[in-house]
Structures are given as structure tokens and as C-alpha cells.
N, C-alpha and C positions, 0 to 999 in steps of 0.2 A: 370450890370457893375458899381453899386455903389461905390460897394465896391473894385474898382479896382481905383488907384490913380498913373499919370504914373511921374515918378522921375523929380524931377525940375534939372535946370542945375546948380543953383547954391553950391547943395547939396553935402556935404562931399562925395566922394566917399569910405571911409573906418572909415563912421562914424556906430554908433550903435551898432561895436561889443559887447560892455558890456550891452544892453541894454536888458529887461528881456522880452522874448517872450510868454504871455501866451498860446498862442498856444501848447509850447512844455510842457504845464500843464497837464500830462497824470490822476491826480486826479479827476479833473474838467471836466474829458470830457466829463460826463452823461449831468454835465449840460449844454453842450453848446450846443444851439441849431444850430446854423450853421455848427459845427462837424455831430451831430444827423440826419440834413437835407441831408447832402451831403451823409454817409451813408445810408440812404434811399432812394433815388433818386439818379441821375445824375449827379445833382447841383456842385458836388466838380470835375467832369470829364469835364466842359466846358473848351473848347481851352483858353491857356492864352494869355494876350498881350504881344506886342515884344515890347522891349523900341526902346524909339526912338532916341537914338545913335547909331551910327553901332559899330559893335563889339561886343556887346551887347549878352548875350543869351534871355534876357527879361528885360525891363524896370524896374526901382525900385520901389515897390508902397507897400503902407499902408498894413498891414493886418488887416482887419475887420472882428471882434469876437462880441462876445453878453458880454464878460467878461472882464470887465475893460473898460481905454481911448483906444483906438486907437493911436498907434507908428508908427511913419512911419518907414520903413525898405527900405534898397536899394534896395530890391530884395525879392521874395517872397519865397524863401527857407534860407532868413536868411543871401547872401553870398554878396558883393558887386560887384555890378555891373563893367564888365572887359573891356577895353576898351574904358573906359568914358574920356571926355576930361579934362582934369583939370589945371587951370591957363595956359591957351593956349597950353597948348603944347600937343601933341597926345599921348598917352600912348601905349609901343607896345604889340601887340597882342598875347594872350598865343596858348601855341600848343595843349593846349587839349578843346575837345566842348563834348557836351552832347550830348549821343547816340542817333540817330535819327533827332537830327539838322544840317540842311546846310547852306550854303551861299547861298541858293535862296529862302532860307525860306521866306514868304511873312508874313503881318499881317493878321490873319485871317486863316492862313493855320493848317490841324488837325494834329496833335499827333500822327504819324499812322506807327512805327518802325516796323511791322509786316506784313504790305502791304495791309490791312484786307480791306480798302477802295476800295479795285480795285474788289473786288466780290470775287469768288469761283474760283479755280482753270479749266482753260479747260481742259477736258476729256482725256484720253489717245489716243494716235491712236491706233486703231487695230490692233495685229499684221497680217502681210500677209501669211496664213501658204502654200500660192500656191509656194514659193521660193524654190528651191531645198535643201538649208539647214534645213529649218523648216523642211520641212521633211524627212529630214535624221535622224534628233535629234527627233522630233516623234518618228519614226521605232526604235531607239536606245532605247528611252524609255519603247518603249514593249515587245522589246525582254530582257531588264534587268527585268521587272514586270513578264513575263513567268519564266526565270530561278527562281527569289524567288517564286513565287509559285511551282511552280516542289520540288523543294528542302523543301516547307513548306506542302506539300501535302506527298513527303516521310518521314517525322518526325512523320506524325501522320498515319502510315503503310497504306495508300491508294497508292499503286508503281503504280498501271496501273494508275492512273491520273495523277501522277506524272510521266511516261512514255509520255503521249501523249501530257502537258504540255512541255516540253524537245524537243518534235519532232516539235510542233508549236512554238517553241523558233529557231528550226533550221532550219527551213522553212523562217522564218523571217530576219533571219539573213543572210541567200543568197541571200534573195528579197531587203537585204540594199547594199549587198555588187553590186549587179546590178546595184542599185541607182547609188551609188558612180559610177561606170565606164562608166556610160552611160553621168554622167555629169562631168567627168575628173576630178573626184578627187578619182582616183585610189591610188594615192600614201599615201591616208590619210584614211586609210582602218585602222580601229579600233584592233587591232591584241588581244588586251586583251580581248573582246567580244566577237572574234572567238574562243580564247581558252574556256573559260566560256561556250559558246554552248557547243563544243564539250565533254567538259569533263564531265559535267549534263547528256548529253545524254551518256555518254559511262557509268556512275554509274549507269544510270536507268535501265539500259539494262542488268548491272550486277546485278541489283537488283531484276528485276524478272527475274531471270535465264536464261535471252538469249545473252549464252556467243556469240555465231559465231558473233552477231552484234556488242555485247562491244567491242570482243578483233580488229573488225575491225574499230570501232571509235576510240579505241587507237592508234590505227596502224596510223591512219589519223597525229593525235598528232604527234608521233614518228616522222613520218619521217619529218613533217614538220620544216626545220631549222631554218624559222624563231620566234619558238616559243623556250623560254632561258629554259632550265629544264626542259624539257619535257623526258627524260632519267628516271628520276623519276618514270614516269606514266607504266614501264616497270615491276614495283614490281608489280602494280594493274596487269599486263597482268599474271605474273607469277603466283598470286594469284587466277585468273581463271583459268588457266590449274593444276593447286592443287584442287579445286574442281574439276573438269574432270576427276582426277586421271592421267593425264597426269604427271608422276612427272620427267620423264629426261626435256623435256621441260621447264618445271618448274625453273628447277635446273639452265637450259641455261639463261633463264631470269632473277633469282633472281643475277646471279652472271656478268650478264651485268650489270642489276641496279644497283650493287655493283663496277663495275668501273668505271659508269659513278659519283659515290656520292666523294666528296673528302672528306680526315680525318679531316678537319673542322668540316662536321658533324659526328660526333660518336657514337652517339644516334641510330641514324636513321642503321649506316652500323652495329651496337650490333644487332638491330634487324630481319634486312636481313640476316645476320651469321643465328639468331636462326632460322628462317624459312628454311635454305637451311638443317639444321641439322634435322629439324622435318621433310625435304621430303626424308632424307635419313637413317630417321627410318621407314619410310613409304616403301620404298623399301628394307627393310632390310639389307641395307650397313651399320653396326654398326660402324665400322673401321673408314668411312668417318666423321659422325655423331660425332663422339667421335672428331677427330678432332676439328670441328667447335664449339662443345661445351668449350673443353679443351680451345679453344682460347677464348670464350669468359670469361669464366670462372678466365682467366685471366689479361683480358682487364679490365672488367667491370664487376665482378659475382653478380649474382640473384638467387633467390629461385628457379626459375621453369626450368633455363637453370641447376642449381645444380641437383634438380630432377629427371629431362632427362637424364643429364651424368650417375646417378646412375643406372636408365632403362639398361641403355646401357652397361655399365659394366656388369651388373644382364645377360644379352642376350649375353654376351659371356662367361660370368664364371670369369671373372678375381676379385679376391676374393682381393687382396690386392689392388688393383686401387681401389674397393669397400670399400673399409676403408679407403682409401684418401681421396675419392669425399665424404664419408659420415663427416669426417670431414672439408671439405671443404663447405657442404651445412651450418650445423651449425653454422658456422664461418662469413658468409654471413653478414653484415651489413644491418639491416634495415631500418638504416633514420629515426626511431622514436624515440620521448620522453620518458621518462619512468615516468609511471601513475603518479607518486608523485607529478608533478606540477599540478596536477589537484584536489590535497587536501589541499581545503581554511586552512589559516592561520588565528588567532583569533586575530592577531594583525591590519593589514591592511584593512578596510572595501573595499575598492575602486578597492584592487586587489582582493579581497573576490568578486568582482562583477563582473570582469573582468573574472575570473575561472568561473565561475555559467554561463555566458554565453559562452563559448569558452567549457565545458564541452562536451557538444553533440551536436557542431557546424559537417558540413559536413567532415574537416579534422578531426578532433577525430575521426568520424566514419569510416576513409578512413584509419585510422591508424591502428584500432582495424580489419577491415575486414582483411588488410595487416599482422598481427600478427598473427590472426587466418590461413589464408593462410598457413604463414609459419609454423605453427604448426602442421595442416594438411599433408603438405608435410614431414615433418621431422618423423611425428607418423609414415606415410606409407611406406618409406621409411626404416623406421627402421623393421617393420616387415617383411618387403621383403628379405631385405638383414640376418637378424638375424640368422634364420634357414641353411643358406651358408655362412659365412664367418666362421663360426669354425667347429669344427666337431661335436658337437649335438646343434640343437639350444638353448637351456638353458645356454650354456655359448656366444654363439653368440648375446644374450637377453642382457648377463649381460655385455659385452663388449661394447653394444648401450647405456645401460644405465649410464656406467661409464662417455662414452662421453658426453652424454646429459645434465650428472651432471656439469662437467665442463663448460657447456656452457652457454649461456644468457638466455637456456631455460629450469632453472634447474625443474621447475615443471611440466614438461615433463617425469619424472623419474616415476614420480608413476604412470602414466597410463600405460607405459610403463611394468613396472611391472604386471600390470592388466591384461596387454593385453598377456603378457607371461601365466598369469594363465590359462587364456581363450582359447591358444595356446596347454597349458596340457588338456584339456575338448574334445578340436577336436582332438588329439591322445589316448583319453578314458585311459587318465590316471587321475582320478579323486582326487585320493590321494594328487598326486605334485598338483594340482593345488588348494586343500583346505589349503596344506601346507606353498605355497604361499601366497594364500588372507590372511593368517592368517598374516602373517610377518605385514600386516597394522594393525593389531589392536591396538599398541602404536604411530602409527605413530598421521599425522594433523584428525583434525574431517573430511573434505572433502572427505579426500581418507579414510578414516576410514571407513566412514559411505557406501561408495561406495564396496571396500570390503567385507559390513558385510550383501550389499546387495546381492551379489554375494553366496556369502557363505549359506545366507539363502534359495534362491532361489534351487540351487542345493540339500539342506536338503529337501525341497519340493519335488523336482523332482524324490530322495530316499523314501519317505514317510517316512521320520525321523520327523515327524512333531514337535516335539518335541523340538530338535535342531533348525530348521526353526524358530520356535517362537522367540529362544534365539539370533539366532542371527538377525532378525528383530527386537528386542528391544533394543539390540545393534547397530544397523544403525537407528534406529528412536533418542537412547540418545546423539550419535555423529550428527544426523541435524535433529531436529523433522520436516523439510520442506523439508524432501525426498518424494519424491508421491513415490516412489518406496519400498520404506520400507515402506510406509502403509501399500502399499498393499500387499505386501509380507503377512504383519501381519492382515492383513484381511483375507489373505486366510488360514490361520493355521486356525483364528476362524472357518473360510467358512466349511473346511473339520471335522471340529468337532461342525457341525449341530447349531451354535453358529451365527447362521445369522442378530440379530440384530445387535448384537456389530461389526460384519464383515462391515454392510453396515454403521456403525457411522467413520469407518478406512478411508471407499473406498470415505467419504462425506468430510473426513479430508481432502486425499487426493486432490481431486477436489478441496480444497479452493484454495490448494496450488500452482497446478497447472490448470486451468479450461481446458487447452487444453489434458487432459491425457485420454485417451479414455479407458486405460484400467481399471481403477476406476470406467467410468460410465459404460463400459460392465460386470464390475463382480457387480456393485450397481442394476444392473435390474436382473442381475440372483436372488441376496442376495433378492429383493421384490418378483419376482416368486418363490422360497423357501417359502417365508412368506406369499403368496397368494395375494398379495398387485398386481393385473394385473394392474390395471391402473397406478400405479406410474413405474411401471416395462414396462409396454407400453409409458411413459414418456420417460421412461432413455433411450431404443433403437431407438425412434424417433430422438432424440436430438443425439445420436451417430450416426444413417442415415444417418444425416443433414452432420454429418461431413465426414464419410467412405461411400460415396455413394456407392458405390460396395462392398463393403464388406458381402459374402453372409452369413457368419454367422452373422451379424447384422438378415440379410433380415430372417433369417431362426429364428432365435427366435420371432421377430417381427409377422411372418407365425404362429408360436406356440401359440404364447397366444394369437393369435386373436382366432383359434382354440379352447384352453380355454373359451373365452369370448366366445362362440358358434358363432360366425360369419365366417362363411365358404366360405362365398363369399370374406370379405377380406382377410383370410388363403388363399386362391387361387391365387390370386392376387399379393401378398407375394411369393410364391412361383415362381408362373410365372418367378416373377424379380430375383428367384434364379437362375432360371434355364437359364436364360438368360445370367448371370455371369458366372455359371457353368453349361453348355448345357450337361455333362456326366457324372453328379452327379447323379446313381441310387438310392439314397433314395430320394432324394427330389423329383424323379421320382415316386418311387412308393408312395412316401404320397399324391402326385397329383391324383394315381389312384385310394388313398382311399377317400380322399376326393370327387371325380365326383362321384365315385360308392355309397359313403354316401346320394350323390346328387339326386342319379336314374338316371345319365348317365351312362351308360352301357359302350358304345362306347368309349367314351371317355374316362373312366375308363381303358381299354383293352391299348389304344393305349399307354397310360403314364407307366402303368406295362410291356406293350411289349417292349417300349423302355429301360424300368428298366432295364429287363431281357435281353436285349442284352450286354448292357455295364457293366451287372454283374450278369452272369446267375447260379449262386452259391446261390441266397438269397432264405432259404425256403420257405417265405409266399409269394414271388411273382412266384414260383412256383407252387405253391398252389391254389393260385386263379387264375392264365392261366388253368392251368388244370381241375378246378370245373366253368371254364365260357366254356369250350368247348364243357364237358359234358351237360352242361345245354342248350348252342346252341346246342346241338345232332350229335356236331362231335367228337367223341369219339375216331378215328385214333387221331386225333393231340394230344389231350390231352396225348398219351400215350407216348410222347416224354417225356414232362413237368414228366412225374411223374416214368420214365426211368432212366430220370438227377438226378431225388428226391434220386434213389435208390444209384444212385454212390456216392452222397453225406451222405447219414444218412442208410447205408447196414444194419445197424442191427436193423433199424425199418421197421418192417413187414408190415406198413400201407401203405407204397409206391407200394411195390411188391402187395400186394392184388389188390391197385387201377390199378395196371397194366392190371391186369389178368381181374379185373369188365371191363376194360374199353373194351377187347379182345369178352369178353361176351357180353355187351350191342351193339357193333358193330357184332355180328352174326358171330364170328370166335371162335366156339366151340371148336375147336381143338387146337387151340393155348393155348385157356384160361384153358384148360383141364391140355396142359404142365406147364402153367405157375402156375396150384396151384399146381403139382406134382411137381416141384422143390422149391415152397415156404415149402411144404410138407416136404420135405427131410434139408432144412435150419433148418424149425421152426417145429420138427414132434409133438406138444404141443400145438399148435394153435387151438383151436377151430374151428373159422371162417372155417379156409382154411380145414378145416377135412369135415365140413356141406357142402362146395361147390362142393367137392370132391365129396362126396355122389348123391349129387344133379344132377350133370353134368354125373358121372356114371351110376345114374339110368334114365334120360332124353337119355341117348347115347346108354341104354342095355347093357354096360359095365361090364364084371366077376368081377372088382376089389371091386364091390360097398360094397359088404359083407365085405370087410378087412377094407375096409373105415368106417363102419358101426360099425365095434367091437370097435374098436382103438376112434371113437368118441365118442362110452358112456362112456369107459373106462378113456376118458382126462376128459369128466364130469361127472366121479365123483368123480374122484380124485382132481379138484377143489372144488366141493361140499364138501368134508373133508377138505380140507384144508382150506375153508372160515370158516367152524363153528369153527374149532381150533383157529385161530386167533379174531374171535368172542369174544370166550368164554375167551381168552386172553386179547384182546383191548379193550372189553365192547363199542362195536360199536362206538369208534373215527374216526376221520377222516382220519387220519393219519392209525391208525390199519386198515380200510378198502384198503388205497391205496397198503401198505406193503402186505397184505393179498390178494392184484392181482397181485404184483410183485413177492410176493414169492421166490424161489431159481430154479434157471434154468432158463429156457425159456419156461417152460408152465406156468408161471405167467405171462410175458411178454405177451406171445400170448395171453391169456387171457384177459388181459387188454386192447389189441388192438383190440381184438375182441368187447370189449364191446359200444367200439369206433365206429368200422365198422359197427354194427348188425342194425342200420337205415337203413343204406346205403342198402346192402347187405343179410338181412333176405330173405328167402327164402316162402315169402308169410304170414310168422306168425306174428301177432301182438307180437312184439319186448318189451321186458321189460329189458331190461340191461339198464344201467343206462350211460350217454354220460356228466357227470360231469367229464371230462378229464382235467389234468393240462396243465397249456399253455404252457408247451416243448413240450410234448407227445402229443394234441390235434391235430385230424384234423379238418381244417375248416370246421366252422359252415354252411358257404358256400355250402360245399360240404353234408353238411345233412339236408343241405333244399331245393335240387333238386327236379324238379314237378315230382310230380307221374305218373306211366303208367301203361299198359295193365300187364306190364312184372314184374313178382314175383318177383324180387330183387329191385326193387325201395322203398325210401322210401317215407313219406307220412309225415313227420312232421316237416313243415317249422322253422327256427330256426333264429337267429341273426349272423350276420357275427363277431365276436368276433378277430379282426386284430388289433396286434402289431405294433410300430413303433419307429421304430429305426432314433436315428437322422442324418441328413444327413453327417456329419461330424463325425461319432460315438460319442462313449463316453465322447470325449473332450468337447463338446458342453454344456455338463454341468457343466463341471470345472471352475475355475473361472482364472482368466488370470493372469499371474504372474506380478510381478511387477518389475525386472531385467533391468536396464539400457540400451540402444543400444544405438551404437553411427555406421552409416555408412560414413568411412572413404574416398573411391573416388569409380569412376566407374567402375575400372579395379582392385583397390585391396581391394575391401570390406570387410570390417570386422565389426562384433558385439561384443558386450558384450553379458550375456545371455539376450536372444532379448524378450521385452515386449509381441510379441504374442504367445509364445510358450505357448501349453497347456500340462500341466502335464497329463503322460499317468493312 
């Protein structure tokens, strides 16, 4: 308190204001040490003195610093003291005091404008949650925490939680509304909260398909009057009985909720129109439908009610309403910008930045789906009606396209045109339709190139390949980033054995588009060509990946593992064909070659047996049913198998002979006796069937055996000339030896077959005919490496089974895929271009 000096009385009271306060020396304040103190300590927060006049806010006193004399001051902020008495008389008092000062201020008393002397705050009370309200507002609170989660548990497609969520929301909410009546406050019954129950649960119910219960928690809604709008909830009831198939119902409901809506909202009643018009295309009431449509159409028209009206026209035939509504669809307003404001300008940076992000914001893209929509509907639209509104479609075509031009959707026109072409393709008239695509050749590069892809594709499908090239060069120089016209022009190279440069087209391709699958399935054929399996086991893995069912993937992938000699994954592969296509008889019977490659016998049988039902026409699987029955020593069945053989291939003699062995080896002498006396009279030149003849007449004591016996030295030796002739002519080729058993007629024939048979079927002698058979004429190997027996016509020299295999898909499987644009237009009226997986025959 030294430095505290309390104001004398005889002291100016408005003296000092000129006087110079070091204190207010903000330069000097490092070095003051009683500034320094006070910020480091307490020292400058000690309670000050009150002067001691009243009125006073504090006494006037000295300021004491470390810097300079000491001034005394009337006051220690500088201001003169208020209230001071001066030359008697009492000064009066001002109205304003200093926040936190009173008039009971004491000397001595703290500085405490905040209350902070009096401690900490006391504690809250408790609340009481035993009061009937507390727990009313509880219960309130959990049945609103049930409804969000029902409603958050169906967003993320969990419905049965979201169902039972809903049911313990409605459970909750009758055990509030109890509350309230029990403690008379019935009249203050939350009516917003019962609607919210009920209407959750009546969604959940529609949500997982159990209408009876929805349309009865709607019903609850409905009738209740005290809920405002609930008439509304009347389209959700209609809308249930539209899934039910109930659609008079339907029809009753949509068109209540439609009087209870007033024309304030318009929106809402455009749209209930369109539902009552799609249930009464649903019941085939066009007449009604056309109404509903026609009026909206007029109210408020849109693309998909424009659409429907044309349906509907199309289903009764009225060809000039069809030319209205088709210019009435075009005509249609979309509500969108056109692209140009989305191309930055080089002058403004700022709106340059504004474009860049508004570009692929979610309206752009809401715009662009919207565009396309309409586009869709307008293409489909036009094709439907085309062909019916004139008398040949070709001018019907040209009458949509006049339109089209006219309209906001002039580049509409040239697909149009395209799809006219494609139009001539499925009536096989292929001329008009090249004379078409041609008409784009001066046209934009887009449709150019599209076109010229068309054009080449069908040169292909001609085996003009030639043309094909030219005009893939022409659609690759109109957009060298068609994947379409690569590939086109990969497969000219493909079919002219040109596989490298084929698969550097099918790799362009790919850059251009990576999702085209028909680039990477003709790029694994082009490396299986080149022998490259492993890069060719790349390309159909990677197209697996993408066409999981697709069995001609599965079926090349089966092949070259085959290659690679891995038979257990060939199997496997397969399997999963057969599982896509369960009545695919080649990949059946490649199954039975594979197990019988195996040494499964058994299983071999059963995969051929199935072959052979769903396609009992294929020779080799006749073949080998027939030589495994033999070999199990049932010899009846077998001769079904090789009965079929004969109706299919009559004028090969190796069927009927096996017929007649097999009458033989089962002990039906007499049958097998007829059956080589009618092969006899087919084929009288036969060899074989002349020795059996013989054989079986003198084992029978038979008169004929002698006429049998002339007739077969006489057929050998009349072959014995005629080999050394062809001999001495061929100079022993290979070719000269086969010509030289075919000979002219049909005892070169027989001959040859015979040479084929004589393992089989020798009559005890060691056989020397030579079973180098060509793989038409060949029978299985199979069948001449049957085990040996007691009985003189077996043969004795095991052999390899030498089996063909046809791909499961025939021939296409090795063609490469074309590359032809497809474009599918809607569910009901699909169309293509020529379509990407067509395989050239």
C-alpha cells in the first residue's frame, strides 16, 4: 500500500488533465518493473482503495512507477474524481457508475462482476422420470428412433428388419396411446406419430410382398378422418392391386385418389392419369387408354406417355392417329440446355471454372440420361410404326426420317437410315440394304464409318473378302477408334491365314475399346493359330472373367488345355459347358473321349450315350456305342447302333457287314446268313461279304456254297488285275493305291471295305490286307482292337482308337467374331445392328 496515496481534500478536482502519465508510455514498458511485476504475479489485480468522499468511485491517489517523479493523479485511471466536495458546496451526482460497483460497496470489498467468489455452481436436480409426462416423452422418443431405423434398415435392402423394426414402432405406440388414457390426457394424443406408425408399417409390408397386410394398414389410414390427406395413400392401395394383377380394382382406386387430389396439384393428378392408362393397356382396353393418354398429352406431354399413345395406336391399326402422336412425341419439350454452354470460353477464366465443374455435376448427367431416353423412345418408335403407316415400309422409313429431320433430334436421321438398312437384311433382300449403307459414304465420318462397318461385315458373311477389306479400310479411315472396323479388318487378314497382323488389329482394337470382347475372343483364336497356347489361354481366361457363361469361351479354354495335354483341366472345362448347355451333343461326346483317353470305360459310355440321345445322327458316337457293346459281349444291342449307321451312310457297306458280324458273334446263324445275302445282292463285288458267304454255307452244308465259291475267285481276281494295272500306272503312290481300291463300280468299293473289315472278320487266316483307311471311309480303330476268342472271325491285333472331334458349336468355333455394331433398343421392340456375336458360316 505504498504506493497507493488517498486524495487530500483540498485538491483541485479537475486538476492534472494536461499532465503527462508515464504509465500510458507503451515504449517503456519492458522497462518498468512494476508493469513487469504485475504481469507476472497478482500484484497489479490487488483490490483498490475507495476514496474517501462518497460519491466517489475511488479515492484519488499518486501513481507509482520505477520511471520518472511521481504525479499525483485524482484517480487512478486518469479521470477526476466525481462527487468531490468543492468550496462547500456538494456537486451532483452523475448517472452512470462502473460496472460491478454499488452503493454498498465497502472498503476492502473484491472486484467480483462475475460472481466467481461465491464457488461453483450447485448441481442440477435430477430430473424425475417416475412423472407420467417424462414418460410419455420417453415412449415418444422411441417410437420416433424405431420409425428412423425401419426406414434406415430399408434403404440399405434389409426389409425383414426393417418389417419388424415398424411392428415394434407399432407396438410402442398403442402402449403410448394407453399411457395417455390411463392418465387423461386423451385429448392430446399425438395424431402425427400415429400417422408415421402406421404408414412405415403399411410400406414395409408392401415391401416385402405382403399385400393382405399393407392394403389393410392402409385401410386403418383411410378411413381414419382424423388424419388430413390420407385419400392420397389410396394410389399406394391401387398400386398394390396392379401388382396382384387385380387391375379393375386398380382402376377404382387410382380414380378415387384422383378426386380426392385437387387441380392445385397437377403433377401428382398427370401421374395417376398415366397409371390408370398403363392398367388399361394392361387389360387390353386401348380405346380407354388412348383417352387418358390423349389428355395428358395435352395437359402436360412427356416422352413415355408420347410413347404409350403410339403403342396404342400400333394395337389398333389407326395409321394416321400414328402420325400425329409420332409427331407429337418429337415435339415434346425437354427442359434441357443445349451442350454449347458447357464449351469453356478462352476469354473468362472464372466462368471457364464454373463449366469445368458443373460439366459432369449430377444434373448434366440427369440431363444426358433424359436425352438419351428420349432418343431411345423416338428410334423405337419409329421402327414400329415405319413398316405400317405407308404401304411398303421403305417409304414409311423415309417419312419418320423426314420428321426426325425436322426436329430437335436431327441426328436421329442417320441411324434411322441404318436401321432401314438392317430392315432390308431381315427381309433377305441384301442388295437394297448395301445400296443403302452406301448412300453414307459422303455423308459425317460417324455414320460413315458405321456404315462402312455394316457393309463390310456383310462382304464377310458373302465370302467376298476382298470387298470386306475395302470397306473396313474405309470405316477404320472415317474413325480409326472404331473397335469395330478393326476387327472386321482383322478378320479379312484372319481368313487369309494372315494371323499375325490379324491379332496386331484385334490388339488395336482392345486399346480402344478394353471392354470388347470380340477382339479378345478372335485375339486367342489368332494365338491358337500361331501356337502361342499360353497367351491364347490368357485371352479366354480374361474373357471368362468377363462372359462367365458363355460356353464357347468355356469350350475353347476345354481345347487348349487339351493341347497343353492336361485332360483333367479339358474335363473340367467341359463340365462347366455342359452345365450352360446340358444338350450340347459334342461336348458330350468330347467328354466320352476324354474319360475313355482316361481308362474310364464307364464313364466314357454314359457321356456318348447321352451324346447319342440328343443327337443320334453323329457317326463316331455310333461307332463307339457299337464297338464298346461288342467288346462287353453284347452283341444284340450293338446291332441297333450300327442298323442307324446303315440308314445314315447306305452306301457304305461296313455298317451292313457289322450288322450281319454282330448276328454271327451272337449265334444267329440264320439271320447273319440273310443279312450277307442281301449285302450280297447290294454289293455283288464285295469280297468280305462273298468269304462269309462261303464260310457260313459250308459250316450250314448249304448247296449255294459252290456259286459262292466261283463268284469269289472270280471278284479276286479281277481285283488282282486291276491292282497291277494301276501299279504299273501309279508307280506305287499313295494316292494310285487308294484310286486303284476304289476303282470304277462297286467292287473297288467293296474291296476297300473289305480290306478295312478283314481284322475284324477273317475267317481264321492270318490277314494281310493292309487297314491304312482314310478318316471318312475308316472304321474305328476301336472296333479292330476287340480281344480275341475261341471263334475264327475275331481279330487279334490291338490298335489305337484314332477319334475325330468336331467342335461343339461346329464349325463357327473357329471363325473369328465379327466386329458389326449392335445396339439393343428396348425389351419388347429389340433390334440390332449386325450383332457382334454372329459367326460367319
Amino acid at each position: 500500500m505504498e504506493n497507493v496515496h488517498l486524495a487530500l481534500e483540498e485538491e483541485d478536482l479537475y486538476s492534472g488533465y494536461n499532465d503527462y502519465n508515464p504509465t500510458f508510455d507503451s515504449e517503456e514498458l519492458e522497462n518498468d518493473a512494476g508493469f513487469q511485476q504485475a504481469v507476472r504475479t497478482s500484484h497489479g489485480r490487488r483490490p483498490p482503495m475507495t476514496a474517501k468522499f462518497p460519491g466517489t468511485a475511488i479515492g484519488a491517489r499518486p501513481l507509482g512507477t520505477s520511471f520518472g517523479s511521481r504525479i499525483p493523479m485524482t484517480s487512478s485511471m486518469g479521470r477526476p474524481v466525481t462527487g468531490a466536495v468543492q468550496d462547500g458546496a456538494a456537486r451532483p451526482m452523475t448517472a452512470v457508475r462502473a460496472a460491478g460497483y454499488t452503493s454498498s460497496l465497502t472498503r476492502g470489498s473484491t472486484f467480483d462482476p462475475l460472481g466467481q467468489s461465491r464457488g461453483p455452481a450447485p448441481s442440477l436436480e435430477a430430473k424425475n422420470e417416475d412423472t407420467p409426462e417424462e414418460k410419455i416423452k420417453i415412449l415418444e422418443k422411441k417410437v420416433n428412433d424405431l420409425i428412423e431405423e425401419s426406414c434406415m434398415a430399408q434403404s440399405i435392402g434389409a426389409l425383414q428388419l426393417s418389417l419388424e423394426k415398424a411392428k415394434e414402432a407399432g407396438r410402442k405406440e398403442r402402449a403410448l396411446v394407453r399411457q395417455r388414457e390411463q392418465t387423461g390426457n386423451a385429448d392430446h394424443i399425438n395424431l402425427d406419430l400415429t400417422y408415421s406408425v402406421l404408414l412405415n408399417l403399411a410400406n414395409q409390408y408392401e415391401n416385402n410382398e405382403m399385400y393382405p397386410e399393407a392394403l389393410n394398414s392402409y385401410q386403418v389410414i383411410v378411413k381414419n378422418k382424423m388424419f388430413n390427406n390420407a385419400g392420397r395413400l389410396k394410389v399406394n392401395m391401387a398400386n398394390i392391386y396392379f401388382k396382384q394383377k387385380n387391375y379393375p380394382k386398380a382402376i377404382k382406386f387410382y380414380r378415387m385418389a384422383l378426386d380426392q387430389i385437387s387441380n392445385a396439384h397437377k403433377e401428382m393428378r398427370i401421374k395417376i392419369m398415366q397409371n390408370i392408362g398403363v392398367v388399361f393397356v394392361r387389360m387390353g382396353q386401348y380405346s380407354d387408354a388412348i383417352t387418358s393418354f390423349e389428355h395428358i398429352m395435352s395437359e402436360s406431354p412427356n416422352i413415355k406417355t408420347g410413347f404409350n399413345l403410339i403403342l396404342c395406336y400400333y394395337a389398333i391399326g389407326d395409321r394416321e392417329r400414328m402420325k400425329k402422336a409420332f409427331q407429337k412425341l418429337i415435339s415434346v419439350p425437354l427442359g434441357i440446355d443445349d451442350d454449347d454452354k458447357y464449351i469453356p470460353s478462352n476469354d473468362d477464366t472464372s466462368s471457364n471454372m464454373v463449366i469445368e465443374a458443373i460439366k459432369n455435376d449430377k444434373l448434366h448427367q440427369m440431363e444426358r440420361d433424359l436425352k438419351v431416353l428420349a432418343e431411345k423412345y423416338i428410334m423405337t418408335a419409329a421402327k414400329l410404326i415405319a413398316p405400317t403407316i405407308e404401304t411398303s415400309f421403305a417409304t414409311g422409313f423415309d417419312w419418320c426420317v423426314d420428321m426426325v429431320k425436322s426436329s430437335q433430334y436431327v441426328e436421329l436421321a442417320n441411324d434411322l437410315e441404318i436401321n432401314k438398312a438392317i430392315t432390308y437384311l431381315r427381309q433377305k433382300d441384301f442388295n437394297q440394304a448395301v445400296e443403302t449403307l452406301k448412300t453414307f459414304e459422303k455423308k459425317d465420318s460417324r455414320v460413315k464409318s458405321a456404315a462402312a462397318t455394316n457393309l463390310s461385315f456383310l462382304h464377310f458373311l458373302e465370302k467376298e473378302y476382298e470387298q470386306a477389306e475395302r470397306y473396313a479400310d474405309l470405316a477404320m479411315t472415317a474413325d480409326r477408334y472404331n473397335p469395330a472396323a478393326l476387327i472386321n479388318k482383322g478378320n479379312t487378314l484372319f481368313v487369309k491365314q494372315d494371323y499375325e497382323k490379324a491379332a496386331e488389329f484385334y490388339k488395336e482394337a482392345l486399346r480402344n475399346d478394353s471392354s470388347c470382347t470380340e477382339a479378345l475372343y478372335n485375339l486367342g483364336l489368332s494365338y491358337k493359330k500361331l501356337n502361342r497356347l499360353e497367351e491364347a489361354l490368357d485371352c479366354f481366361l480374361k474373357l471368362h472373367a468377363i462372359l462367365r457363361n458363355s460356353a464357347q469361351v468355356m469350350y475353347q479354354l476345354a481345347h487348349l488345355y487339351e493341347l497343353l495335354e492336361d485332360s483333367q483341366q479339358a474335363i473340367e472345362w467341359l463340365m462347366q459347358v455342359i452345365s450352360v448347355t446340358p444338350t450340347d451333343p459334342q461336348a458330350l461326346a468330347k467328354l466320352g473321349e476324354l474319360h475313355d483317353g482316361e481308362g474310364d470305360k464307364s464313364q466314357a459310355f454314359q457321356y456318348y450315350y447321352d451324346s447319342f440321345r440328343y443327337f443320334p445322327s453323329n457317326i463316331d458316337v455310333i461307332e463307339w456305342l457299337g464297338a464298346y457293346y461288342i467288346e462287353t459281349q453284347f452283341c444284340e444291342k450293338a446291332i441297333q447302333y450300327f442298323e442307324r449307321a446303315t440308314l445314315i451312310q447306305p452306301t457304305q457297306v461296313k455298317w451292313q457287314l457289322m450288322v450281319a458280324s454282330c448276328y454271327r458273334r451272337s449265334g444267329n446263324y440264320q439271320k447273319a446268313l440273310e443279312t450277307y445275302k442281301d449285302i450280297h445282292h447290294k454289293f455283288p463285288e464285295n469280297v468280305e461279304c462273298l468269304r462269309f458267304l462261303v464260310r457260313l454255307c459250308t459250316d450250314m452244308g448249304l448247296n449255294e456254297v459252290q456259286e459262292y465259291a466261283t463268284k469269289l475267285k472270280k471278284v479276286e481276281k479281277m481285283k488282282e488285275m486291276r491292282e497291277q494295272r494301276v501299279k504299273s500306272g501309279r508307280e506305287g503312290s499313295a494316292r494310285g493305291r487308294r484310286e486303284g481300291r476304289e476303282g470304277s463300280g462297286g467292287s473297288a468299293v467293296a474291296q476297300s471295305e473289305s480290306k478295312q473289315l478283314s481284322p475284324l472278320l477273317d475267317s481264321g487266316k492270318d490277314s494281310s490286307h493292309s487297314s491304312n483307311s482314310t478318316k471318312g471311309e475308316r472304321l474305328s480303330a476301336r472296333m479292330r482292337s476287340l480281344p480275341a476268342s475261341n471263334e475264327p472271325y475275331e481279330a487279334n491285333s490291338p490298335k489305337e482308337l484314332d477319334a475325330s472331334y468336331v467342335d461343339p458349336l461346329g464349325p463357327q468355333m473357329e471363325r473369328p467374331k465379327t466386329g458389326a455394331k449392335k445396339r439393343v433398343e428396348d425389351d419388347d421392340f429389340a433390334d440390332e445392328e449386325l450383332g457382334d456375336d454372329l459367326l460367319p458360316e
